[in-house]
C-alpha positions as CSV (number, residue, x, y, z in Angstrom):
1,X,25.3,93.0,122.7
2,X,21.8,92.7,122.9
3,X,19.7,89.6,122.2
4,X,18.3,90.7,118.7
5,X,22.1,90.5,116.7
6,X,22.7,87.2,118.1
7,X,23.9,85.0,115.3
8,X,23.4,88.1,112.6
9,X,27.2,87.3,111.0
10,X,25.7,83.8,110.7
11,X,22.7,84.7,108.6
12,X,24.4,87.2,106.9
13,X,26.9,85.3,105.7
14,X,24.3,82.2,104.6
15,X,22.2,84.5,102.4
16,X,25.4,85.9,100.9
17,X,26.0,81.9,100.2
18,X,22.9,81.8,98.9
19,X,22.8,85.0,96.6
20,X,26.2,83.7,95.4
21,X,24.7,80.1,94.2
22,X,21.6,81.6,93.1
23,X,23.3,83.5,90.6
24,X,25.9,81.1,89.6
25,X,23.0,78.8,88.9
26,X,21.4,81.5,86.9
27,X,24.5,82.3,85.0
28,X,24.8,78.3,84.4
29,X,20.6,78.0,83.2
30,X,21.6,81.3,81.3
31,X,24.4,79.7,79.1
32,X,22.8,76.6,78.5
33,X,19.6,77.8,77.3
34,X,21.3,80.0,75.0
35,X,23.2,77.1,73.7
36,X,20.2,75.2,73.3
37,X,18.6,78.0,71.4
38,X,21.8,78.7,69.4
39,X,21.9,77.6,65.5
40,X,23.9,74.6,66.2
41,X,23.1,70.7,65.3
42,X,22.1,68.8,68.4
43,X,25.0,67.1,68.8
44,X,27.6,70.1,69.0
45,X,25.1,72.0,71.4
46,X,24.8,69.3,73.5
47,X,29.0,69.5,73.1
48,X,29.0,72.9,73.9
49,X,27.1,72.6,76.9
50,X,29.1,69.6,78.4
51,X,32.3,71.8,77.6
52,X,30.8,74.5,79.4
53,X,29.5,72.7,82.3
54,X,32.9,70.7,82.9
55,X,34.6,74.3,82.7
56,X,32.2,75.9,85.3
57,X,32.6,72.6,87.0
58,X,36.4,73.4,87.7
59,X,35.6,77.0,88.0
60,X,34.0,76.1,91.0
61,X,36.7,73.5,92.3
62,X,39.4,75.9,92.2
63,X,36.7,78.4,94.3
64,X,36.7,76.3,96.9
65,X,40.2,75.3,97.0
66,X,40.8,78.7,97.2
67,X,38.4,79.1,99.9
68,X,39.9,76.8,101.9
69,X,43.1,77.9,101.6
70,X,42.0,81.1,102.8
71,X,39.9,79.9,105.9
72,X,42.8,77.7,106.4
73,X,45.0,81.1,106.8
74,X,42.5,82.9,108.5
75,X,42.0,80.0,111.3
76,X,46.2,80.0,111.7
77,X,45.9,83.8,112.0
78,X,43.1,83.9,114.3
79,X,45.0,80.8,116.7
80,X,48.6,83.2,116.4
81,X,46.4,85.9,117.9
82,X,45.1,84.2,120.4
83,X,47.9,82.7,121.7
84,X,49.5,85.9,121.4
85,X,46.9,87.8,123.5
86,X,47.0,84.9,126.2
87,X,50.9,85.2,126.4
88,X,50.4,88.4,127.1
89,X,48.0,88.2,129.4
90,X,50.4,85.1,131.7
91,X,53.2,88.1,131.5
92,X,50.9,90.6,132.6
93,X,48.9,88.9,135.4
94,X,52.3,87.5,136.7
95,X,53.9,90.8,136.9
96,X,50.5,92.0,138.8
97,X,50.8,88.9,141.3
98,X,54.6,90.1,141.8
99,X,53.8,93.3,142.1
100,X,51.2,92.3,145.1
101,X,53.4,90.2,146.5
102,X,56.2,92.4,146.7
103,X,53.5,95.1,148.3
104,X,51.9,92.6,150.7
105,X,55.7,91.7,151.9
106,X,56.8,95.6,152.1
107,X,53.4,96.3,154.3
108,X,54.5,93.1,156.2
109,X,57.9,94.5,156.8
110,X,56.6,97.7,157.4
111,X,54.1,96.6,159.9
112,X,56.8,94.4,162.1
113,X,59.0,97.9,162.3
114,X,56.0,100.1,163.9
């Protein structure tokens, strides 16, 4: 692959990280000034506004649990892959060495009856 995509999953997947908590953060700014602006008293905007933030708050926990459970099932699919791929590479490289054996003793054979 040449030089120039090196690391190109990487940055794309920060600036999708970052476009993601940029608007969250928006959404967040969004709700609160419009809380702020609402006709309410002080004291049940500023209410509001802690209700909200506590629900975004665990909005956002249960994202990353579910994040994690995900990378979590991703990294145990990825490792069952592997090792799936590498067993399969043992069986074939052995059968390949037996094969060449089995060849090298025929031509061995073959060679004494000449």
């Amino acid at each position: 692959m040449p030089r120039r995509f090196e690391g190109y999953e990487e940055n794309n997947n920060d600036n999708n990280t970052s476009a993601l908590l940029t608007f969250i953060l928006g959404a967040a700014a969004g709700v609160a000034a419009g809380m702020l602006l609402a006709p309410f008293s002080g004291q049940e905007s500023r209410r509001k506004i802690a209700d909200t933030a506590n629900g975004l708050a665990g909005k956002a926990g249960d994202w990353a649990n579910q994040a994690g459970t995900q990378l979590n099932d991703l990294k145990a699919n990825a490792s069952s892959t592997i090792n799936k791929v590498v067993e399969k590479a043992e069986q074939m490289t052995g059968k390949a060495n037996d094969q060449n054996s089995g060849n090298a003793t025929n031509s061995a054979n073959q060679s004494g009856n000449i």
